[in-house]
MIKELO-631522 format. One line per field, with one value per residue: residue number from 1; residue in one letter; x, y, z of N, C-alpha, C in turn. Coordinates in steps of 0.05 Angstrom, whole numbers. Each point is the difference from the previous one (the first is absolute). Layout:
# residues N
seq = [NUM, ...]
type = [A, ...]
neast = [X, ...]
nnorth = [Y, ...]
nup = [Z, ...]
caeast = [X, ...]
canorth = [Y, ...]
caup = [Z, ...]
ceast = [X, ...]
cnorth = [Y, ...]
cup = [Z, ...]
***
This chain:
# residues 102
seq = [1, 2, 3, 4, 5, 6, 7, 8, 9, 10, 11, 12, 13, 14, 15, 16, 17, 18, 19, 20, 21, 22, 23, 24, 25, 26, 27, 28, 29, 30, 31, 32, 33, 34, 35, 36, 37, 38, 39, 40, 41, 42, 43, 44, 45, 46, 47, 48, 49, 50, 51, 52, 53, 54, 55, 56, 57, 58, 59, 60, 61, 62, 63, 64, 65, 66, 67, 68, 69, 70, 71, 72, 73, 74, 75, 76, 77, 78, 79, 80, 81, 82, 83, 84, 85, 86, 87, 88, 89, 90, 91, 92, 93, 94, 95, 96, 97, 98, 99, 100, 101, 102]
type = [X, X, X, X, X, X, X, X, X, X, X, X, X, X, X, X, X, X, X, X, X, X, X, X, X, X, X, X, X, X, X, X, X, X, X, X, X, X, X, X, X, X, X, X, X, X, X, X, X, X, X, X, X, X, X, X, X, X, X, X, X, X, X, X, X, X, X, X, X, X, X, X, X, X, X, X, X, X, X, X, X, X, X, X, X, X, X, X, X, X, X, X, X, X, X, X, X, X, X, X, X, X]
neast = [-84, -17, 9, 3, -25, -14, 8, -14, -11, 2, -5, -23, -17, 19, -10, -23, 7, 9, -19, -17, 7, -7, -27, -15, -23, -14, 33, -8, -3, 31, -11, -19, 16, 20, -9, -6, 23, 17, -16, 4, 30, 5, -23, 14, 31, -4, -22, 14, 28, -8, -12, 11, -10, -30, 10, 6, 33, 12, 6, 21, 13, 23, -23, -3, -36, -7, -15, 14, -40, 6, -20, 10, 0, 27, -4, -22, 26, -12, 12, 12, 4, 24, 18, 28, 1, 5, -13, -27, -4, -13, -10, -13, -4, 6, -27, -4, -26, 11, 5, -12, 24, -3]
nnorth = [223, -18, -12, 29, 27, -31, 0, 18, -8, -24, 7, 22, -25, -17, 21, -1, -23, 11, 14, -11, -13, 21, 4, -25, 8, -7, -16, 10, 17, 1, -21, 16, 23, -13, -19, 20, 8, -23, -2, 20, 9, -13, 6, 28, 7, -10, 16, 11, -10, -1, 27, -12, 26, 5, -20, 17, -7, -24, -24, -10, -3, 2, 23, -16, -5, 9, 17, 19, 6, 32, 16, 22, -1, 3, -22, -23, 1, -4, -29, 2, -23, 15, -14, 8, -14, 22, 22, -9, 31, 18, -7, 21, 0, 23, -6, -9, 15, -9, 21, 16, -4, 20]
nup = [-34, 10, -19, -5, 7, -2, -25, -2, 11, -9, -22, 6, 5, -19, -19, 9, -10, -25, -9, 13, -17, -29, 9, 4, -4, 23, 16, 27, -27, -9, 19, 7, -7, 5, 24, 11, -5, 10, 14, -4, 0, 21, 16, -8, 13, 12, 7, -10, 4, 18, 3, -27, -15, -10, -24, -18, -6, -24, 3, 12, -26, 8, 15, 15, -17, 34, -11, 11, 13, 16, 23, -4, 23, -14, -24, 23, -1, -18, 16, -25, 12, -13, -10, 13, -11, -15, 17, -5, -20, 9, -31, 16, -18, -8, 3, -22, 2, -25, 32, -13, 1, 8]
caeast = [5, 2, 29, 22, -9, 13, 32, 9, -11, 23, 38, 0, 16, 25, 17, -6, 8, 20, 10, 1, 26, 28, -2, -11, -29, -20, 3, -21, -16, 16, -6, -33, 5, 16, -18, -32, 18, 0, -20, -19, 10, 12, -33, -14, 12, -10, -22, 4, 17, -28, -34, 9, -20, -15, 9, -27, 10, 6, 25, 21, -7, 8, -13, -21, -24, 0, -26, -3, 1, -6, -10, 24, -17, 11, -13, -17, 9, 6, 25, 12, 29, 23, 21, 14, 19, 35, 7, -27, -12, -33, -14, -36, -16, -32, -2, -36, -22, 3, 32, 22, 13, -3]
canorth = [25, -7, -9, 16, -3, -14, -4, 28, -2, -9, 22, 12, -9, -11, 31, 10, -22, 10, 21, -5, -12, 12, 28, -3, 13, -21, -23, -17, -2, -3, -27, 3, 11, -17, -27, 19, 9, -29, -19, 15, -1, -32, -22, 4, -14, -28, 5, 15, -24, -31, 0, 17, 10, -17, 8, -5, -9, -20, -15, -7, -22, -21, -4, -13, 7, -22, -4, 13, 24, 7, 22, 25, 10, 28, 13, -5, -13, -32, 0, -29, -3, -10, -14, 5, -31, 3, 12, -12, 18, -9, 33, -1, 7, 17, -20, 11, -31, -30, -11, 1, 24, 22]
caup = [14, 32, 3, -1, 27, 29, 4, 10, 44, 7, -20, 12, 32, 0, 13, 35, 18, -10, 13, 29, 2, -1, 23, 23, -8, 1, 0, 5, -19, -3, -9, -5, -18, -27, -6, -18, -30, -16, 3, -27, -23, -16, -11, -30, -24, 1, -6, -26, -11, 13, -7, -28, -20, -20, -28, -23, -19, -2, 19, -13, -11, 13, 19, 2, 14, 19, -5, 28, -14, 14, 0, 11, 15, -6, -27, -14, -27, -3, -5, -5, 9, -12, 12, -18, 16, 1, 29, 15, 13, -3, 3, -2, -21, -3, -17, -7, 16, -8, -3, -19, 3, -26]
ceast = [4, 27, 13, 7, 20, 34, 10, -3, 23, 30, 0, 13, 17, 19, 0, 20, 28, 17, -5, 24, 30, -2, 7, -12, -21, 9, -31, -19, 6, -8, -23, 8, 10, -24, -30, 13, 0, -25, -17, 15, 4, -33, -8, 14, -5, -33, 1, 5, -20, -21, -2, -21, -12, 14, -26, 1, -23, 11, 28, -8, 15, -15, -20, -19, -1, -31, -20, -12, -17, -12, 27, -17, 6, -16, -18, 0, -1, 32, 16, 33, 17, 18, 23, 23, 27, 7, -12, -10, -27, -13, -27, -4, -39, -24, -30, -14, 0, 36, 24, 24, 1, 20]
cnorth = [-5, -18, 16, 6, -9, -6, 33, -4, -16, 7, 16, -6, -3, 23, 13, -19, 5, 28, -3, -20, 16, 35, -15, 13, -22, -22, -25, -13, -25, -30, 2, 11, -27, -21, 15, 0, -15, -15, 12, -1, -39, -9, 20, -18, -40, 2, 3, -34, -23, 8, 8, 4, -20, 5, 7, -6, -27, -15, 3, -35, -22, -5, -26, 5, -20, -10, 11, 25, 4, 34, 11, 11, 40, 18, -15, -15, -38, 4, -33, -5, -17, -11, -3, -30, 16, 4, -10, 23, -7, 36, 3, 18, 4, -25, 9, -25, -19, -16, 3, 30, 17, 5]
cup = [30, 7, -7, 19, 25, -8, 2, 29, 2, -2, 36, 36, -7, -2, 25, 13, -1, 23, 34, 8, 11, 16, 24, 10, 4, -9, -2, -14, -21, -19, -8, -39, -16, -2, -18, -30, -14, 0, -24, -22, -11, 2, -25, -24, -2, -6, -39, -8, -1, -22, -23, -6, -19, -22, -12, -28, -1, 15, -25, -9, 18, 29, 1, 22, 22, -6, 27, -9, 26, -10, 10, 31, 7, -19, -16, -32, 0, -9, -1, 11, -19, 12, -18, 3, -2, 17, 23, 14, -7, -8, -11, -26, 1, -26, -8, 12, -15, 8, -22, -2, -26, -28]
***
């Protein structure tokens, strides 16, 4: 919900930035409006891309276990790291206290 939110604040300068553009209505503002816009709209969308969600699937069979098992400090969750060699993405899976994915 709080990432909606902030890409609505941002949607929002980049229109102010918009229309102070094309009134010329608080030029001055002008750079404060687009760098506040973008700096919210492109660190959510790289925030989202970078920090992917816990699975709670299974892995994919072609994934391999790094044998990497960390606490989630978001959700308290024990959490195991996959590795995918096709792409060399890397994805965290949700795990029960004997390490094992569900």
């Amino acid at each position: 919900m709080l990432t909606i939110v902030l890409y609505v604040i941002g949607g929002l300068l980049l229109v102010g930035a918009g229309i102070a553009f094309l009134t010329g209505v608080m030029v001055a503002l002008l750079p404060q409006l687009i760098v506040g816009g973008l700096l919210l709209v492109v660190g959510l969308a790289i925030e989202r891309w970078r920090y992917k969600p816990l699975l709670r699937g299974g892995p994919d069979p072609r994934w391999q276990d790094t044998g990497e098992r960390f606490v989630d400090p978001g959700s308290g969750q024990l959490t195991a790291v996959y590795f995918d060699p096709r792409d060399g993405e890397r994805h965290y899976i949700v795990v029960d206290e004997r390490g094992r994915a569900p």
